[in-house]
C-alpha positions, 0 to 999 in steps of 0.5 A: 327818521334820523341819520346816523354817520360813523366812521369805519375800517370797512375797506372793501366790497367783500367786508361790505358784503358780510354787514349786508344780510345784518343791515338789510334784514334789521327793522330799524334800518331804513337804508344805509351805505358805506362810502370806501372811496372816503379816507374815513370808510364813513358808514351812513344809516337812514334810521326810524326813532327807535334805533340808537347810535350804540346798537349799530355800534354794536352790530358792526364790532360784533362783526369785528370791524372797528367803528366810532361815531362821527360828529355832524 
């Protein structure tokens, strides 16, 4: 399992909401949330091997939302 931290512009419930259905349904994603209380919005994924920092970097921009890894 590896964890994988990146920061956001996901600001609200709603925007967390529409990666929801996306990050739920995705096999690789074991569990995931978004801190929005953080000044960084930090999207945190508990993720299998198989999964890579750039596919989720994918699926969230595909949404349209910024994102960039954050170092540990």
């Amino acid at each position: 399992m590896d964890l994988l931290i990146f920061r956001t512009d996901i600001k609200s419930k709603k925007k967390v909401k529409s990666l929801k259905s996306i990050f739920n349904k995705h096999s690789g994603i074991l569990k995931w949330s978004i801190d929005l209380e953080d000044i960084d919005n930090v999207l945190r994924i508990e993720t299998k091997k198989n999964l890579s920092e750039g596919e989720v970097i994918d699926l969230v921009k595909e949404q349209g939302f910024y994102i960039k890894t954050l170092a540990d």
